[in-house]
ROPAPA-765353 format. One line per field, with one value per residue: z, x, y of N, C-alpha, C in turn; residue number from 1. Coordinates in Angstrom, 1 decimal, always signed. Atoms other than C-alpha are relative to their C-alpha. Layout:
% residues N
n.Z c(Z; ...);
n.X c(X; ...);
n.Y c(Y; ...);
ca.Z c(Z; ...);
ca.X c(X; ...);
ca.Y c(Y; ...);
c.Z c(Z; ...);
c.X c(X; ...);
c.Y c(Y; ...);
num c(NUM; ...);
% end
This chain:
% residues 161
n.Z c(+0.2; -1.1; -0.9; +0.5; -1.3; +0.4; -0.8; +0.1; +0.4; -1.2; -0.7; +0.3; -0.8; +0.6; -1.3; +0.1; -0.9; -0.1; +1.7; +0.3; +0.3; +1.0; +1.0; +0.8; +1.0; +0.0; +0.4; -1.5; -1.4; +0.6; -1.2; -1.4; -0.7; -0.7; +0.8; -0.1; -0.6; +0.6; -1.1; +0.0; +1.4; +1.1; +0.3; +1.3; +1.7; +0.4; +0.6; +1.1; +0.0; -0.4; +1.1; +0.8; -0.5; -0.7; -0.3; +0.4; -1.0; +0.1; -1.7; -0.8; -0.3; -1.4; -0.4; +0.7; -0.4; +0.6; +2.0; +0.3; +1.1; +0.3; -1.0; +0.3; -0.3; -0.3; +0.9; +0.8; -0.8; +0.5; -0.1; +1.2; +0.1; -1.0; +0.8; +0.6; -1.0; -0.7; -1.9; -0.9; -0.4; +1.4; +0.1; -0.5; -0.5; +0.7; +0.8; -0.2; +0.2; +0.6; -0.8; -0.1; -1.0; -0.3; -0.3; +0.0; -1.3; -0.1; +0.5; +0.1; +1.4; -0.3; +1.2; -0.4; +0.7; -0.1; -0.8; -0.7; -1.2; -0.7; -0.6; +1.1; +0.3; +1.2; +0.9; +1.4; +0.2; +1.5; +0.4; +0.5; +1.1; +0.2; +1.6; +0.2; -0.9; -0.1; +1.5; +0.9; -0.3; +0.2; -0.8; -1.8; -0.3; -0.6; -1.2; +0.9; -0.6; -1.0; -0.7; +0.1; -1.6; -0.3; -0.9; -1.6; -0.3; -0.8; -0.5; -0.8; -1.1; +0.6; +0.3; -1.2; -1.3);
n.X c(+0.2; -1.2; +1.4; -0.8; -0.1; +0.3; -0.7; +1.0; -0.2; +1.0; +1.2; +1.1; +1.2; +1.1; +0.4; +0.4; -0.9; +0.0; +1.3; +1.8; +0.5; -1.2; +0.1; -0.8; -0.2; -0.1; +1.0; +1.3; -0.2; +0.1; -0.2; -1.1; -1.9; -1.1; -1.4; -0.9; -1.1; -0.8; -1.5; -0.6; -0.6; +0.3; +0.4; -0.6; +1.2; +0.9; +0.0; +1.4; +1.4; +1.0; +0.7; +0.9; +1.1; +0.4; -0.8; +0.8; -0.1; -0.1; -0.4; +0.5; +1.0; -0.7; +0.8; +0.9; -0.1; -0.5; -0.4; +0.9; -0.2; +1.1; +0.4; +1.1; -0.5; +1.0; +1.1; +0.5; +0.2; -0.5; -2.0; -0.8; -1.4; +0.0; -0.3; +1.5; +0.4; -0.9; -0.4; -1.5; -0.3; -0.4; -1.5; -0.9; +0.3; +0.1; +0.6; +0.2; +1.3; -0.6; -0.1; -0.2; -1.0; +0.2; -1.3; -0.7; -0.5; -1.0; +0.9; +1.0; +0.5; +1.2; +1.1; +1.5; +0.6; -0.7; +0.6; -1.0; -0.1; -0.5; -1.0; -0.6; -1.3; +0.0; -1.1; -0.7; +0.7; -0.7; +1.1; +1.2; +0.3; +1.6; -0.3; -0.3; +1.5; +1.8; +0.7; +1.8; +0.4; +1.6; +1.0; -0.4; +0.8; +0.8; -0.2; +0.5; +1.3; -0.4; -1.1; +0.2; -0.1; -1.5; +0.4; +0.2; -0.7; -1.1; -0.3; +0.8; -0.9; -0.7; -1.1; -0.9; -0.5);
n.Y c(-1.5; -1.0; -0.4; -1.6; -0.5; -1.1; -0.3; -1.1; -1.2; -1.5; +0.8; -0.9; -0.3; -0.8; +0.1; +1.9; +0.5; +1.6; -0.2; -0.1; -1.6; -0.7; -0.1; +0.8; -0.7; -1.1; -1.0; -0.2; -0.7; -1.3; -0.7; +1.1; -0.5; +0.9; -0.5; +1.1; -0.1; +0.8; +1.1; -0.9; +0.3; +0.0; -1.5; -0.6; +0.0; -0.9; -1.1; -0.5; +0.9; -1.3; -0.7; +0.9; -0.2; +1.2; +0.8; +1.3; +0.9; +0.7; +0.5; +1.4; +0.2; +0.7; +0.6; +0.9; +1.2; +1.2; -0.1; +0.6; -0.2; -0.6; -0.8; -1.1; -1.1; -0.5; -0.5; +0.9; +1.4; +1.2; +0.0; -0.5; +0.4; -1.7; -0.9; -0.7; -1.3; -1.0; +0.5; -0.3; +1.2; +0.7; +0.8; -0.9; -0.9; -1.4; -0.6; -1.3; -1.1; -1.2; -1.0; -1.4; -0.4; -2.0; -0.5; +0.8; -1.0; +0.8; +1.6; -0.1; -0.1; +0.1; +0.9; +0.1; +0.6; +1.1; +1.2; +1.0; +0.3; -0.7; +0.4; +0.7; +0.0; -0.4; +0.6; -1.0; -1.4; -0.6; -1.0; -0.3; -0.9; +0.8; +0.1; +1.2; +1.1; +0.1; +1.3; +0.8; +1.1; +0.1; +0.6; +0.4; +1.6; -0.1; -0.9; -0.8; -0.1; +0.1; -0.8; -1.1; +0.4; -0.3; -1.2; +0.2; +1.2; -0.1; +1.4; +1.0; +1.0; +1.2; -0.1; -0.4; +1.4);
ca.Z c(-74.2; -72.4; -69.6; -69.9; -66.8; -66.5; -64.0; -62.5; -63.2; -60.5; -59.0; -59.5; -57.1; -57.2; -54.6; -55.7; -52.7; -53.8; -57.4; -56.6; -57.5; -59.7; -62.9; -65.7; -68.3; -68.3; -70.3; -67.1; -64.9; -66.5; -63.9; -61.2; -60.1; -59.7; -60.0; -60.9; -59.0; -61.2; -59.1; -59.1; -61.9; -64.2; -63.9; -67.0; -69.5; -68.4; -70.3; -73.1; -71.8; -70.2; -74.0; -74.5; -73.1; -72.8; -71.8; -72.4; -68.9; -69.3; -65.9; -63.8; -63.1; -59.6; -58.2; -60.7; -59.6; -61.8; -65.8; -67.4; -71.1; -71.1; -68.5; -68.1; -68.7; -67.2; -68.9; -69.8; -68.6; -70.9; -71.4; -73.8; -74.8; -72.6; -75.4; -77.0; -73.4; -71.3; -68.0; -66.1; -65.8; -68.6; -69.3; -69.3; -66.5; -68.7; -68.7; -70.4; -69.8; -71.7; -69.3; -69.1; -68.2; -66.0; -64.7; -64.1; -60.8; -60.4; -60.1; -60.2; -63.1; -62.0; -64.3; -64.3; -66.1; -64.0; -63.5; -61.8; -58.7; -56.0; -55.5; -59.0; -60.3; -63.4; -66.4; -69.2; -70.1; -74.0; -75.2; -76.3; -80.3; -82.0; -85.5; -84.4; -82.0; -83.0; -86.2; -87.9; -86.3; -87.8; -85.6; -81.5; -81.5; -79.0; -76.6; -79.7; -77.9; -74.7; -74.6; -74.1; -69.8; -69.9; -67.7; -64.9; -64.9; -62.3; -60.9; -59.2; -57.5; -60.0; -60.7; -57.7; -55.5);
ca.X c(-1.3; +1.2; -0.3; -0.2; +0.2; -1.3; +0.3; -2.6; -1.5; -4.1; -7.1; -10.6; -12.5; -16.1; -18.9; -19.8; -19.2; -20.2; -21.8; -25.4; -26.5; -23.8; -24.8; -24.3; -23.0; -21.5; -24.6; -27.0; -24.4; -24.2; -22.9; -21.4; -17.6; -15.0; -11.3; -8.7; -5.7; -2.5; +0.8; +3.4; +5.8; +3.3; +2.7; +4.6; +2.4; -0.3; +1.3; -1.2; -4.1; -5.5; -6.3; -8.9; -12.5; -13.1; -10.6; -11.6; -10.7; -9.5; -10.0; -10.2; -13.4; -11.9; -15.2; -16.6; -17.1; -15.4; -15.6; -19.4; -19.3; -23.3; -24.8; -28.0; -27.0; -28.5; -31.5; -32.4; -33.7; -32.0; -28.4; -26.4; -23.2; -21.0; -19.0; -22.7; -22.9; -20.9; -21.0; -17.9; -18.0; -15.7; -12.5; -10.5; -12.2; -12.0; -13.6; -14.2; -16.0; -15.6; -15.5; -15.5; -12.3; -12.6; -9.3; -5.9; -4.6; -1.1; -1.9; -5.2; -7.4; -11.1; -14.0; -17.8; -19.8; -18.4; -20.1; -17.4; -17.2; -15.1; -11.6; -11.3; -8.0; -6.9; -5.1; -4.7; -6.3; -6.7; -8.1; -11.5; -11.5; -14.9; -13.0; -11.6; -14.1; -17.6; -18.9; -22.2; -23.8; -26.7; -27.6; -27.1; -28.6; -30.6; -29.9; -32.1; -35.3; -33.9; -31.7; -34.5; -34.2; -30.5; -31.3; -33.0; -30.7; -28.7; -26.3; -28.2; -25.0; -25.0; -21.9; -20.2; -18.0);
ca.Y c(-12.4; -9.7; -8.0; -4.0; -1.6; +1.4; +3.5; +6.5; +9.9; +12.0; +11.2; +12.8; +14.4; +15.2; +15.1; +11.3; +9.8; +6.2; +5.4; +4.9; +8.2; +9.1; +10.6; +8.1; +10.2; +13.9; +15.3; +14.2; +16.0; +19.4; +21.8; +19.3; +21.0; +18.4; +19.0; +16.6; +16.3; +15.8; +13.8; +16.1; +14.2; +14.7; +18.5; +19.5; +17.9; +20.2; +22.6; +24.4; +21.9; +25.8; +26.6; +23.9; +24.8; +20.6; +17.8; +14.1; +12.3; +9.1; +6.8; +3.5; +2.2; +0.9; +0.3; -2.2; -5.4; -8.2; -8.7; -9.4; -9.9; -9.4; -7.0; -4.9; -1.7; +1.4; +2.7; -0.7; -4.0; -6.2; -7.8; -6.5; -7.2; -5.0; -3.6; -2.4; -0.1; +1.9; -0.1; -0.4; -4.0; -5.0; -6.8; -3.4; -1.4; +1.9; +4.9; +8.2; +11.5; +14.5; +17.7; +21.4; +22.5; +26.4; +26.4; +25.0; +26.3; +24.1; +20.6; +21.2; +21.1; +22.5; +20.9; +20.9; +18.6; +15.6; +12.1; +10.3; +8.8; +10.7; +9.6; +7.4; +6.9; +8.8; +7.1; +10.3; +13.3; +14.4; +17.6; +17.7; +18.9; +18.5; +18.6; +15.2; +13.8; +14.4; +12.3; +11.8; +9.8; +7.7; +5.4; +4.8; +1.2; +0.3; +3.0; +5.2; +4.1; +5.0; +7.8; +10.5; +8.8; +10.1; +13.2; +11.4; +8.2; +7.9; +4.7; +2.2; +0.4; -2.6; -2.5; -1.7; -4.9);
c.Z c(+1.1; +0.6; -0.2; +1.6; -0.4; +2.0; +0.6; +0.0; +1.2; +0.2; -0.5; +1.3; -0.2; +1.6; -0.5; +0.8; -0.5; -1.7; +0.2; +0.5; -0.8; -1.1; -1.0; -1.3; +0.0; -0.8; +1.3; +1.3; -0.5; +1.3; +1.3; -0.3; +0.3; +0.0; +0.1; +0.4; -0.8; +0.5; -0.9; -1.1; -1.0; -0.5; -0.8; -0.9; +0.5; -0.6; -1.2; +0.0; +0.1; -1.4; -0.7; +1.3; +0.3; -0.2; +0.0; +1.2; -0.6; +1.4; +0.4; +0.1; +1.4; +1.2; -0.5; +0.2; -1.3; -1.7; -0.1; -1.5; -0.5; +1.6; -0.2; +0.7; +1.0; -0.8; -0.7; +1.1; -0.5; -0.1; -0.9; +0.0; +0.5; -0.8; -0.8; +1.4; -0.1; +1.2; +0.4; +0.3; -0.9; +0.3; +0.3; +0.6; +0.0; +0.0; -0.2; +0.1; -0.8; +0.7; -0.2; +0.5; +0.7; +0.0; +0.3; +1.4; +0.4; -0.6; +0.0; -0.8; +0.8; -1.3; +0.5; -1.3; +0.3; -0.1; +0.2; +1.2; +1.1; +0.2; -1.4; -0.7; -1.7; -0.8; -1.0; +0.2; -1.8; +0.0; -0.7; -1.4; -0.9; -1.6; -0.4; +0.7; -0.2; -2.1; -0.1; +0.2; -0.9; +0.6; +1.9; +0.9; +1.1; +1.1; -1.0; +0.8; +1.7; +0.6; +0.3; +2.1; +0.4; +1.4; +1.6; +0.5; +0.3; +0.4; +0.9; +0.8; -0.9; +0.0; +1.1; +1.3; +1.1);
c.X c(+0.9; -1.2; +0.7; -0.7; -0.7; +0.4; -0.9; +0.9; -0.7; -1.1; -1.2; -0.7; -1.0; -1.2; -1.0; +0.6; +0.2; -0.7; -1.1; -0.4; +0.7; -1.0; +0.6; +1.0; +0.3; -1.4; -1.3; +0.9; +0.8; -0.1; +0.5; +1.5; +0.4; +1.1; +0.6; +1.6; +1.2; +1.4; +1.2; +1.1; -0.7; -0.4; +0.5; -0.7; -1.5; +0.4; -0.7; -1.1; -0.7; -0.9; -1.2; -1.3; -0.3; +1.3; -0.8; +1.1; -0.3; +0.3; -0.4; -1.2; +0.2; -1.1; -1.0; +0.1; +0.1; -0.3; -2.0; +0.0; -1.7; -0.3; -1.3; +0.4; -0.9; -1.1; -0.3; -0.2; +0.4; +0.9; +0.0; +1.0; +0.8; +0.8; -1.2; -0.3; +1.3; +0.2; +1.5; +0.3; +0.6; +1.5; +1.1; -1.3; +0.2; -0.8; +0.3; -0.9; +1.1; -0.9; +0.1; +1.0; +0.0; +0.9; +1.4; +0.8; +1.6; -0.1; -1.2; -0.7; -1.7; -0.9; -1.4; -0.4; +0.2; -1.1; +0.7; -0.2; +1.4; +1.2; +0.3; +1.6; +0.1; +0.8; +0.9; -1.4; +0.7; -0.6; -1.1; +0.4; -1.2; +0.4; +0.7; -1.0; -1.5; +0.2; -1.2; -0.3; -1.4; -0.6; +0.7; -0.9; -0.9; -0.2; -1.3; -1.8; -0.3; +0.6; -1.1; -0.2; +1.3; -0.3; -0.8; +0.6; +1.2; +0.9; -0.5; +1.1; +0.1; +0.7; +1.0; +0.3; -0.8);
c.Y c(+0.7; +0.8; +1.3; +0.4; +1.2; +0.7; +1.9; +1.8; +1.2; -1.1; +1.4; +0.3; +0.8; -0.7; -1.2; -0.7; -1.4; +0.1; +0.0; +1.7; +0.6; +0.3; -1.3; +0.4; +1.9; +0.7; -0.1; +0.6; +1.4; +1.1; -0.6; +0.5; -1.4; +0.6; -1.5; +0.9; -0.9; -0.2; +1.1; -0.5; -0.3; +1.5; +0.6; -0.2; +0.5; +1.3; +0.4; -0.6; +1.4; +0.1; -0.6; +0.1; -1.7; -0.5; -1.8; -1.1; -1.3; -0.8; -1.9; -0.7; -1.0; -0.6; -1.4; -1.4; -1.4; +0.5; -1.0; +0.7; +0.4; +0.8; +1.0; +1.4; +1.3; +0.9; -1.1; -1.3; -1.5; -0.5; +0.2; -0.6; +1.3; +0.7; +0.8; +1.1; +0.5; -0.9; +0.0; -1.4; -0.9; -0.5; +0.9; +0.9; +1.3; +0.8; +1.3; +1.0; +1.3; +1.0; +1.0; +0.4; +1.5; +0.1; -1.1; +1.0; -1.2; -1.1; +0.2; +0.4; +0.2; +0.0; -0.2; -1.0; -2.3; -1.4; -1.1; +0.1; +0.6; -1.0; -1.5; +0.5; +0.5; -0.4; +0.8; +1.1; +0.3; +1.1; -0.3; +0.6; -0.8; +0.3; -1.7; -0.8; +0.2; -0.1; +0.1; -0.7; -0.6; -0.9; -0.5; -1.5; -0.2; +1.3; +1.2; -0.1; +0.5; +1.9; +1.3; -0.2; +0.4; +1.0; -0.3; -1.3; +0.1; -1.7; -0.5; -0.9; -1.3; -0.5; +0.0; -1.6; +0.2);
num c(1; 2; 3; 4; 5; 6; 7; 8; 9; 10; 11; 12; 13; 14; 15; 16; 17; 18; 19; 20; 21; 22; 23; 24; 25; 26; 27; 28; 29; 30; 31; 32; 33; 34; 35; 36; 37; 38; 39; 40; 41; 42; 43; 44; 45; 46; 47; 48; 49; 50; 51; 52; 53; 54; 55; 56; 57; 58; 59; 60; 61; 62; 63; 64; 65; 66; 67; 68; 69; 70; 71; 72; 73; 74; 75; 76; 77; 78; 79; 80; 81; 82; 83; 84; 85; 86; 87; 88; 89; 90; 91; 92; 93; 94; 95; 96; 97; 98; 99; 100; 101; 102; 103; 104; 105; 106; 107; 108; 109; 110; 111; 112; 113; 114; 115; 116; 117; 118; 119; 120; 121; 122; 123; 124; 125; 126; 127; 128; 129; 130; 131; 132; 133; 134; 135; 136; 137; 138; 139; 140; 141; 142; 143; 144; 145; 146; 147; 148; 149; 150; 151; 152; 153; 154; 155; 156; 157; 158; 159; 160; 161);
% end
């Protein structure tokens, strides 16, 4: 298999200093300020991102400690298979949140709704459009008996080297 690079683009900051406590999910951190910091040869392609009220951060997971194909996610006590969560402890240490974007002040992209960890490395940035990204859902598998703990579930450090 060929190995692919991914090369970071900005960094995020938000007042997550460490993950244990982090929000797990932008809907449990509703009103959390971050901004992302975007590296000076990429500041062109924020051109017309301003016009989009969300942005769908695309980032590292730089704290996650190694690769588990089963894992107990958060809001559960059981393993899963780690494609069936979200954890951070996967083969590509990927993740996304989708964000509120306020402003765009140079390099600087200010954003509320963060739950990232402070000083994560950022891979892309798409626009948020809810004509392409939001679906019908009818079922959210096990997480369906689960997801109404979103709101007070926070990171426990699991994950973290």
């Amino acid at each position: 298999m060929n190995e692919i690079k991914y090369i970071p683009i900005g960094i995020i900051h938000t007042p997550f200093r460490e993950p244990k406590g982090t929000p797990i999910q932008p809907a449990a951190a509703r009103g959390v300020c971050g901004t992302v910091e975007i590296y000076p040869e990429y500041i062109e392609g924020l051109k017309d991102l301003e016009g989009f009220s969300h942005i769908i951060l695309i980032y590292h997971f730089h704290l996650s400690k190694g690769v588990s194909l089963k894992v107990k996610p958060f809001m559960d006590n059981e393993l899963r298979g780690v494609f069936a969560t979200r954890a951070p402890s996967r083969p590509n240490p990927i993740g996304i949140s989708v964000v509120r974007l306020i402003q765009i002040k140079g390099n600087v992209l200010h954003v509320k709704d963060v739950d990232i960890v402070d000083g994560t490395p950022l891979l892309d940035i798409k626009p948020y459009v809810p004509e392409f990204d939001v679906k019908e859902c009818k079922r959210i598998g096990w997480l369906s008996e689960r997801i109404h703990n979103l709101s007070k579930s926070k990171d426990d450090g699991r994950f973290v080297k």
